[in-house]
C-alpha positions as CSV (number, residue, x, y, z in Angstrom):
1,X,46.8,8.6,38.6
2,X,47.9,11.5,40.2
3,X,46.5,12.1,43.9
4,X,46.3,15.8,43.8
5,X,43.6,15.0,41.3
6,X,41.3,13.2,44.1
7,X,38.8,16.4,45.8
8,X,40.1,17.5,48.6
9,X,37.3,16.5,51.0
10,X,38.8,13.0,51.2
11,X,41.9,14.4,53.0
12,X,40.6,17.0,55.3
13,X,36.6,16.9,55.4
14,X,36.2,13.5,55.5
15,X,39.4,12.9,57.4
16,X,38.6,14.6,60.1
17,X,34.8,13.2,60.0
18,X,36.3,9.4,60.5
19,X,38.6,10.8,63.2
20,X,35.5,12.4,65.4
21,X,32.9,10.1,64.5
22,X,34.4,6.9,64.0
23,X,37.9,7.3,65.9
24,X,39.9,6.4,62.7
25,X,43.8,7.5,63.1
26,X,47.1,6.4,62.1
27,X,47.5,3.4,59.9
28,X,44.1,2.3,60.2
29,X,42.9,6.2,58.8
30,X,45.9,6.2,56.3
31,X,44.4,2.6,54.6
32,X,41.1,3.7,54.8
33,X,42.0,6.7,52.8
34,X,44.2,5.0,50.3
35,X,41.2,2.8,49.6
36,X,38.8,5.3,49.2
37,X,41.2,7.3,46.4
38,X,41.7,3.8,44.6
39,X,37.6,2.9,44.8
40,X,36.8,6.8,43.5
41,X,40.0,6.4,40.5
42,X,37.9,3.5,39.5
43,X,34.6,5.2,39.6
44,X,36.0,8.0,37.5
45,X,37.4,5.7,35.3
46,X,34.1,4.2,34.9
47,X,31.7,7.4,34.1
48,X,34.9,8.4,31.6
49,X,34.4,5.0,29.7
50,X,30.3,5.0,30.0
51,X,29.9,8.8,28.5
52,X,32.3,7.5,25.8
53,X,30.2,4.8,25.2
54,X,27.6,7.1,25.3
55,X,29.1,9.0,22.5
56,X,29.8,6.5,20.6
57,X,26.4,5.0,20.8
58,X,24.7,8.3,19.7
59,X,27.4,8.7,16.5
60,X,26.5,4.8,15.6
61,X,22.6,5.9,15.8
62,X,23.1,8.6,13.3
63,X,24.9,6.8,11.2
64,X,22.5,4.5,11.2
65,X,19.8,6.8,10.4
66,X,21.5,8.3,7.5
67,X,21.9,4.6,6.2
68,X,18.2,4.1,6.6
69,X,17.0,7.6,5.1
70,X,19.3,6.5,2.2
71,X,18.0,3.3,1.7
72,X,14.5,4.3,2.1
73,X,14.9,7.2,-0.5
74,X,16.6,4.4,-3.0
75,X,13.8,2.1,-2.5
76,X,11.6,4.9,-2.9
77,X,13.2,5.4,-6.2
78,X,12.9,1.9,-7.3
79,X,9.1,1.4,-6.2
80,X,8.1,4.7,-8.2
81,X,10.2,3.1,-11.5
82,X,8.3,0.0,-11.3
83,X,5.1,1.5,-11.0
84,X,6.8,3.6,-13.8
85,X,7.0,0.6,-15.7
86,X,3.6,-0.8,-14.8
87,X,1.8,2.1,-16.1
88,X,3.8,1.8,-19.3
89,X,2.7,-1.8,-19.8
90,X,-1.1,-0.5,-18.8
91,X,-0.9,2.3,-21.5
92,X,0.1,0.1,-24.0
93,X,-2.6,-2.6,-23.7
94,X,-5.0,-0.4,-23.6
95,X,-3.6,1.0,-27.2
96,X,-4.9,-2.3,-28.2
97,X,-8.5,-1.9,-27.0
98,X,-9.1,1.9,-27.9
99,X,-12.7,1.8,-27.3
100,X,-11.7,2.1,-23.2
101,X,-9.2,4.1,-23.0
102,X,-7.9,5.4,-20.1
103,X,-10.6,2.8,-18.0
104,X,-7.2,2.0,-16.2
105,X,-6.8,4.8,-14.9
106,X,-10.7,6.0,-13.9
107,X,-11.1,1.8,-12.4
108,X,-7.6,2.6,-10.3
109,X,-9.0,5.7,-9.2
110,X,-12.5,4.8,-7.9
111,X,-10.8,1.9,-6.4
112,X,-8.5,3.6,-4.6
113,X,-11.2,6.5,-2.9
114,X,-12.8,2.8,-1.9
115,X,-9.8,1.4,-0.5
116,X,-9.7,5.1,1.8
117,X,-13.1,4.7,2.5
118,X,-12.1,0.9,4.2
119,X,-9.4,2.8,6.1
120,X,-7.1,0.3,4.1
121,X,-2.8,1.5,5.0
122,X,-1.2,3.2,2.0
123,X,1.2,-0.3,1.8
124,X,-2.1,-2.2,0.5
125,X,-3.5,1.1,-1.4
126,X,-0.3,1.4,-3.4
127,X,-0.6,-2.7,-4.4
128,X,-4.0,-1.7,-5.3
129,X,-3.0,1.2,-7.4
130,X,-1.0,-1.1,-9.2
131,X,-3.4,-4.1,-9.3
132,X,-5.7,-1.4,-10.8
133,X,-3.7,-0.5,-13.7
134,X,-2.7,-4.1,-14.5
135,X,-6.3,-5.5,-13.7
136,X,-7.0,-6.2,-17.7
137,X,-3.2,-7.2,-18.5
138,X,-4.7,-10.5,-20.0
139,X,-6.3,-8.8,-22.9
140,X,-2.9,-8.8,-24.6
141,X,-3.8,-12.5,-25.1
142,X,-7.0,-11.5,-26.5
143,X,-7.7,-11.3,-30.5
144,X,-7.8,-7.5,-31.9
145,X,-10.6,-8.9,-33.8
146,X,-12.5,-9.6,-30.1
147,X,-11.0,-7.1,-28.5
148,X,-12.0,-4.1,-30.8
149,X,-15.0,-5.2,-32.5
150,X,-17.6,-2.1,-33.0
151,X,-20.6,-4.0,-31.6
152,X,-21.9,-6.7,-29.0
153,X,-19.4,-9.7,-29.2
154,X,-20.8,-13.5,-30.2
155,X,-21.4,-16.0,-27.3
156,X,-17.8,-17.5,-29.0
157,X,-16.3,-14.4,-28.8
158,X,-17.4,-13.8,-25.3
159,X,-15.7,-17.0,-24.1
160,X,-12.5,-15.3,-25.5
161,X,-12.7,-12.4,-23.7
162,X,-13.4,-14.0,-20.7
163,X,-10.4,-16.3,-21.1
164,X,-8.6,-12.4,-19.9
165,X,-8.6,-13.1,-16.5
166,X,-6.5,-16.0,-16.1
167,X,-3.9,-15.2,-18.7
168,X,-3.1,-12.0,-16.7
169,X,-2.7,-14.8,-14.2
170,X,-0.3,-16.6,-15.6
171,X,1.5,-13.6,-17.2
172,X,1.8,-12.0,-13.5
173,X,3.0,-15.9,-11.3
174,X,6.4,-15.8,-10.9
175,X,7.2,-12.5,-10.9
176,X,8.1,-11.6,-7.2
177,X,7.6,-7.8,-7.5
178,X,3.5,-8.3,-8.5
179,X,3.0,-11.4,-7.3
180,X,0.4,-9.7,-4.9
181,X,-1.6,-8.3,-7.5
182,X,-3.3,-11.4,-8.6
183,X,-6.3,-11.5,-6.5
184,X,-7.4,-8.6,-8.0
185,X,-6.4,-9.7,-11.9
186,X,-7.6,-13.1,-11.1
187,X,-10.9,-12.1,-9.5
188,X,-12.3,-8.7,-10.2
189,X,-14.9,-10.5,-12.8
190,X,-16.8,-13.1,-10.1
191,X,-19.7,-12.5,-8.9
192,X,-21.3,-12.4,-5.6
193,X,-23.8,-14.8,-6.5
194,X,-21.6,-17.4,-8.2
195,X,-22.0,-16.1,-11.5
196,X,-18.9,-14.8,-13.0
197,X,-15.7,-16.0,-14.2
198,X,-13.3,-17.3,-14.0
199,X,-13.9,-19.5,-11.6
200,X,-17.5,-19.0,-10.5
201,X,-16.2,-18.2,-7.0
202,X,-19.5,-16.8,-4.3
203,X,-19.6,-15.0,-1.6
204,X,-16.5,-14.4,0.7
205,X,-15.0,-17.2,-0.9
206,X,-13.8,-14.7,-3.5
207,X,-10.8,-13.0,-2.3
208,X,-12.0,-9.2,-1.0
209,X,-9.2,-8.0,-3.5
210,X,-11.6,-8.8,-6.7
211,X,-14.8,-8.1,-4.9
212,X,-13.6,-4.4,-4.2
213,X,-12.2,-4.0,-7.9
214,X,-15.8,-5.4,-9.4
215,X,-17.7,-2.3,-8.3
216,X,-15.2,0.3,-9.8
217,X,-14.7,-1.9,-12.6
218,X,-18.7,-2.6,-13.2
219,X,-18.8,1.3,-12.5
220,X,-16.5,2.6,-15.7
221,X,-17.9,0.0,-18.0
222,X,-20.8,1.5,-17.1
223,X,-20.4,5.2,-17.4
224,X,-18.1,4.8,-20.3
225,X,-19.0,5.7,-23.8
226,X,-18.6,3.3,-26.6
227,X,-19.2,3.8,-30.9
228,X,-22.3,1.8,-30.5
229,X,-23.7,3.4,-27.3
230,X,-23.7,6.5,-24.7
231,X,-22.4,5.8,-21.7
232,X,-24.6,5.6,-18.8
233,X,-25.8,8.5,-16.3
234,X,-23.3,8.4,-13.6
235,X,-26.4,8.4,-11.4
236,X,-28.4,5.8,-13.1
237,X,-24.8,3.5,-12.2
238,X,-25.0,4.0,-8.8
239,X,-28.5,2.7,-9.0
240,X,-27.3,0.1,-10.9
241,X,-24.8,-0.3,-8.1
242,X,-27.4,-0.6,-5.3
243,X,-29.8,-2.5,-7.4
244,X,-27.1,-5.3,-7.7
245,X,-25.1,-5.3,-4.4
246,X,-25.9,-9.1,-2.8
247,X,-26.2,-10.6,-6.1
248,X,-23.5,-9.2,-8.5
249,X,-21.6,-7.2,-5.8
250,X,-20.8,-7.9,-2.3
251,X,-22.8,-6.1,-0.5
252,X,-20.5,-4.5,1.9
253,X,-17.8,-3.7,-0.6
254,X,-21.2,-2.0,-2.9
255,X,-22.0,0.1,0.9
256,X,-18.6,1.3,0.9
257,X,-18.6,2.4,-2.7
258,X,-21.7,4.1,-2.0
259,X,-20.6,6.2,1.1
260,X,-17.8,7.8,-1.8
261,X,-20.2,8.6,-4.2
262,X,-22.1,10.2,-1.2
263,X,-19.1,12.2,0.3
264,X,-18.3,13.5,-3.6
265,X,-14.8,11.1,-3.9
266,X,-15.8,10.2,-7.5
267,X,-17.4,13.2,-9.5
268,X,-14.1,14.6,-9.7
269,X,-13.0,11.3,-11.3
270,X,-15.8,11.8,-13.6
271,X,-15.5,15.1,-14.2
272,X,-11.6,15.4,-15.2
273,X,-12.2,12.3,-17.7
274,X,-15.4,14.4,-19.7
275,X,-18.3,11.8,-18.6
276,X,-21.7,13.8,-18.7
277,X,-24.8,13.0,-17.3
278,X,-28.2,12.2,-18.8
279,X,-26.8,9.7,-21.5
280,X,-29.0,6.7,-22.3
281,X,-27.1,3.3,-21.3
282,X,-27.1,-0.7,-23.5
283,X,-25.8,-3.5,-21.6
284,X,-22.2,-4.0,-23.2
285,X,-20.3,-7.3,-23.9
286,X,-17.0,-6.2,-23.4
287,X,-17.1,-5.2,-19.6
């Protein structure tokens, strides 16, 4: 490296400095000097190499954030196909049972302005938006004779369409991608008390997954018209909802519910699907 490059101060300044302060001259001032030059050619050489590394560093952390903005939009991409896909499958069960159509869609929605009203993150609202639509995937397993009859079904037929649960249960195991939907399609049917199905689970012991998706489920089957009845006054429901949270419902999960209907997070639900009040209600079998 060439010496003219070292600052000047090292031959004059501080040259003379080491000859007045320290008495430095000849040889001994000459090797002091050459060491200095050769400890600041290092030094140089060393902030050259870190700002390179420096450089360096910041390219590689773009890069890598392009990579991740690319991958994140791809997976992006693929989680709105398969909840594409999802709502496909919904749509066409529910062509099977024609009496509730679009109950899917009204049960996701009041399930999800519950979910909100738990504070739950958007990774566990957007299961549950799924879970919602694929809550009653086991009625493809259930007769059309069952499934669509115009009236109140036999205590025989009843036991069929309870069966609905668990063989959305065994359609959904295995499958990696909804695997964590099945608390809600396993579960949405039990009771608080200990008197639903599948499993006549009680209490907490039922995951909170089918305790949350009971009250909007209860709620549509409730407010829902059928051939053979009116569906009931959304505000008659909610009574219903209050009347049975601690026995049917958990009574948390029926508070939270509540505090929505309260703020106004489910008339518009009501609203865009055509339910009117002041419509006389009949217990109904199929729910």
């Amino acid at each position: 490296m060439d010496d003219r490059a070292e600052p000047t101060f090292v031959d004059k300044e501080l040259e003379k400095y080491l000859r007045e302060e320290f008495g430095y001259s000849g040889t001994q001032l000459a090797f002091f000097l050459r060491d200095l030059k050769i400890l600041l050619r290092r030094e140089k050489l060393k902030a050259s190499e870190l700002e390179k590394a420096y450089e360096q560093l910041i390219k590689y952390a773009e890069d890598l954030k392009k990579s991740f903005l690319n991958e994140q939009r791809q997976t992006e991409k693929l989680l709105q196909s398969q909840k594409s896909i999802v709502i496909i499958l919904a749509k066409a069960i529910e062509k099977r049972d024609y009496y509730t159509a679009g109950h899917t869609d009204r049960v996701t929605e009041y399930a999800i302005k519950t979910g909100e009203q738990l504070n739950w993150p958007k990774e566990r609202l957007a299961v549950l938006e799924l879970a919602g639509h694929l809550h009653d995937v086991g009625k493809i397993g259930v007769p059309d004779a069952v499934l669509n009859k115009p009236g109140k079904l036999t205590a025989e037929e009843f036991e069929m369409m309870k069966a609905h649960p668990e063989i959305g249960e065994q359609i959904i195991r295995g499958n990696d991608f909804l695997e964590s939907l099945l608390p809600y399609i396993l579960y949405h049917h039990e009771r608080y008390d200990g008197k639903g199905y599948p499993k006549g689970l009680a209490g907490e012991a039922i995951p909170i997954e089918g305790r949350l998706l009971a009250v909007s489920d209860a709620f549509d089957a409730m407010t829902s018209s059928r051939p053979y009845r009116k569906g009931m006054d959304p505000e008659a429901a909610i009574g219903e909802i209050k009347r049975c949270s601690g026995t049917q419902f958990d009574p948390k999960i029926a508070e939270v519910f509540l505090e929505a209907w309260d703020a106004g997070a489910l008339l518009p639900i009501l609203q865009k699907n055509g339910i009117q009040k002041g419509a006389e209600f009949v217990s109904d079998a199929h729910s």
